[in-house]
N, C-alpha and C positions, 0 to 999 in steps of 0.2 A: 078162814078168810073168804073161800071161795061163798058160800053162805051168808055170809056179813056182809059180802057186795049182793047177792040176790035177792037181800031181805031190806035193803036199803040203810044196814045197822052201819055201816060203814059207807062211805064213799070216796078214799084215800088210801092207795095205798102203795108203796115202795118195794120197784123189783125190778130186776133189767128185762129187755123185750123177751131174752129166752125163759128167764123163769114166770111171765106173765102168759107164756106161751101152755110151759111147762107144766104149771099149773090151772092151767085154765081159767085164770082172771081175764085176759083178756077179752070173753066172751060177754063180759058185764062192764068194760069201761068205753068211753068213746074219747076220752084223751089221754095225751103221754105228755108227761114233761119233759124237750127234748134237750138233756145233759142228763152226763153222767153223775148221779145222786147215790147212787148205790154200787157197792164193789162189795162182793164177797170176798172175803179174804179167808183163805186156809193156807193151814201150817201144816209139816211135816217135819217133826222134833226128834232127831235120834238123840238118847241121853249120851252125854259129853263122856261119861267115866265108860258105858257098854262102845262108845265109839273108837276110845281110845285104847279098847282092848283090841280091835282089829291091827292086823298090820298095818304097816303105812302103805302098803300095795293096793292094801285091799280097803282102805281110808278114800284112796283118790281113785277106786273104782267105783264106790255107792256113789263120790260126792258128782263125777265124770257123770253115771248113767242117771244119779237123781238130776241132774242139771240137765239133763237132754229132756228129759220124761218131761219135765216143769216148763218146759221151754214149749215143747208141742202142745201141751195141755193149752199153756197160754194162746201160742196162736190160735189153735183151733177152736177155743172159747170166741177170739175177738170173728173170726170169721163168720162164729153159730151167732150169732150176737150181732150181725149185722144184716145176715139173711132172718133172722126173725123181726128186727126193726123192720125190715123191706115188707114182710111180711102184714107184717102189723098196719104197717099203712096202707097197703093193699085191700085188708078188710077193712079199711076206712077210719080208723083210730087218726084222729088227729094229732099233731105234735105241736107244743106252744113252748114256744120259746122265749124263756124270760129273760128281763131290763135287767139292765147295769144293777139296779139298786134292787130287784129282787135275787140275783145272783151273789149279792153283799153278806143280805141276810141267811141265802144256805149255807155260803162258805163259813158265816158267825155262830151258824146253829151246828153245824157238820166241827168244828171247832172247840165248843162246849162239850159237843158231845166227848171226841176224843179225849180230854180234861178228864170226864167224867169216868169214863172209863181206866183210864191212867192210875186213879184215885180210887176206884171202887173195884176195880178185876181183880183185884189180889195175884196179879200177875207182877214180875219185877219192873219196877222203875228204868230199873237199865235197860232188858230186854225192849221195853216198847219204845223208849227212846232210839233205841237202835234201830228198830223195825220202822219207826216214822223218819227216821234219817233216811234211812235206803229208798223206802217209798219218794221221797220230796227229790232224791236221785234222781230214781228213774223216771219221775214225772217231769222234772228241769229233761232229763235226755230225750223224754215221747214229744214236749214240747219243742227241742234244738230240729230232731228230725222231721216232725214237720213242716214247722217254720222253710228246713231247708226243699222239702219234696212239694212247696205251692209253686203253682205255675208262674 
């Protein structure tokens, strides 16, 4: 990628401000689009039958310590993730912020994609249903919390 922005092969490309950091694209763009477009998402799958060989003591001790771990992980992401946005505008990277009706079109295309993926991962049906349920959760709850923490 880093090449492809230096050779002018590319001029587009999709990351949050730490991985533009990370990887050192940011040293070749002068704008950011400022919303969230991109989420990495990782999973951590213990198989259900090796799970259920555990005790149940020891069932609600992985799931206790994986749920603290996942929890820190995340804040600490959203905090690196805000100082390198800070950052980023600091070295002068602008941020544009798109209309109603350009915000239409990613969530149409961000949309498709999900589809496409549903259809083509060879992953279960169920599973990712379940996985986009939870996600639309917690995004209805990041949304309740803020709405309530504006001045």
């Amino acid at each position: 990628m880093l090449a492809g922005l230096q050779s002018n092969l590319i001029d587009t490309i999709a990351t949050s401000p730490i991985g533009a950091i990370a990887l050192q694209w940011h040293t070749q763009i002068q704008y950011m689009t400022d919303m969230p477009i991109l989420y990495i998402y990782a999973l951590l799958a213990i198989d259900k039958k090796s799970f259920l060989k555990l005790q149940t003591d020891d069932q609600k001790i992985v799931t206790r310590i994986m749920s603290i771990a996942f929890d820190k992980i995340g804040k600490q992401n959203r905090v690196d993730n805000l100082s390198a946005y800070a950052a980023l505008k600091n070295q002068g990277i602008k941020y544009i912020k798109p209309n109603a009706n350009d915000l239409g079109e990613w969530h149409s295309t961000a949309k498709s994609a999900t589809e496409s993926i549903r259809k083509q991962s060879g992953m279960s049906i169920k599973a990712i249903d379940e996985l986009l349920a939870h996600l639309k959760a917690f995004r209805q709850k990041q949304v309740s919390l803020s709405a309530h923490s504006q001045p």
